[in-house]
Structure formats: structure tokens, C-alpha cells
N, C-alpha and C positions, 0 to 999 in steps of 0.2 A: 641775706646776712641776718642773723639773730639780734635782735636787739639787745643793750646791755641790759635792763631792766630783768629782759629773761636770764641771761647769763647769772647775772647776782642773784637769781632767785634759783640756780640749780647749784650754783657754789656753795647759797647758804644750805639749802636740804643735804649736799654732800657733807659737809661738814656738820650737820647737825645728826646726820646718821653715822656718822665716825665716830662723835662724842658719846661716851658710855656714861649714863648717869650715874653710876659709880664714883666721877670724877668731884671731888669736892671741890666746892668756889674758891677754894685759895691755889686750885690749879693753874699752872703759866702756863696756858700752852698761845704758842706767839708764830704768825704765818707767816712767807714773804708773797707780797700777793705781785703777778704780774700781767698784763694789759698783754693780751696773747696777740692781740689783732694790732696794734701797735708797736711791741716788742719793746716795752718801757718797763721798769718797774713801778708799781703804782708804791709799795712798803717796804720796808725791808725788816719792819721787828709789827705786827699787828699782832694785838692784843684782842683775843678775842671774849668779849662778854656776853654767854652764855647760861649765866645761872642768877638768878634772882636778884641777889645780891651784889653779883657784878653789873649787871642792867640798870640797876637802884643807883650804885654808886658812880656809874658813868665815868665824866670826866673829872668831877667833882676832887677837891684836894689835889690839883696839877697845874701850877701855872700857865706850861704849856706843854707841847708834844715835839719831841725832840726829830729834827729833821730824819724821811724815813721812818716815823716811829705813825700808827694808826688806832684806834680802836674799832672793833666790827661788834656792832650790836645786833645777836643775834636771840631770836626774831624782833623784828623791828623792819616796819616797812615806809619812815621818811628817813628822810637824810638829814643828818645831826652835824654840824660845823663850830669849833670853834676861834675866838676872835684873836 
């Protein structure tokens, strides 16, 4: 069985080879991401942060994350949690 570490690392090159740098940072584009090997959903609205500026501004200005709701920082290779 593939390890998740590799799985997250071919979902993010897919998704980064989908995104057309055409797309400007104030783009929504928002995933529902699901745990195939589980059959769970892991999000139901992920936010994906992609461009400079949205990596910059992270979680910053959010209370919190509304249940179902993610941020995916992409590239970014630790895992980022908020309290």
C-alpha cells in the first residue's frame, strides 16, 4: 500500500499541474478532498493556497475554520494546524 505522504505528494503535483498560472491570487478555487482508502471525507470546502500571496497570508485574519472547511498549502512540505 502507498504511503499517505506519497499520495499527498502526487495530489499536490496534480493539482499544481492543473493550475494555469494565468490564475490570479484572488482566485477561489476550493476542493472537496476525500481519504479513498477509508472512504471518509477529509473537507468539504479546501481552500487552496497556491500563489505567493495566499501562502503569505495563510490562516492569518480567521478566527477559525468552519467545520469541513481546510486550507492546502501548496508547495509546502510540513503540516500546518490550527488552535
Amino acid at each position: 500500500m502507498k504511503s499517505l505522504r506519497w499520495i499527498l505528494t502526487a495530489l499536490r503535483e496534480q493539482v499544481t499541474q492543473r493550475l494555469t498560472p494565468r490564475r490570479s491570487p484572488a482566485s477561489d478555487l476550493r476542493l472537496r478532498v476525500t481519504n479513498l482508502t477509508r472512504n471518509t471525507v477529509l473537507a468539504t470546502h479546501m481552500e487552496v493556497a497556491n500563489h505567493a500571496s495566499t501562502r503569505n497570508k495563510g490562516l492569518l485574519g480567521r478566527d477559525r475554520l468552519a467545520p469541513g472547511e481546510g486550507l492546502w498549502i501548496v508547495p509546502c512540505e510540513s503540516v500546518h494546524t490550527s488552535a
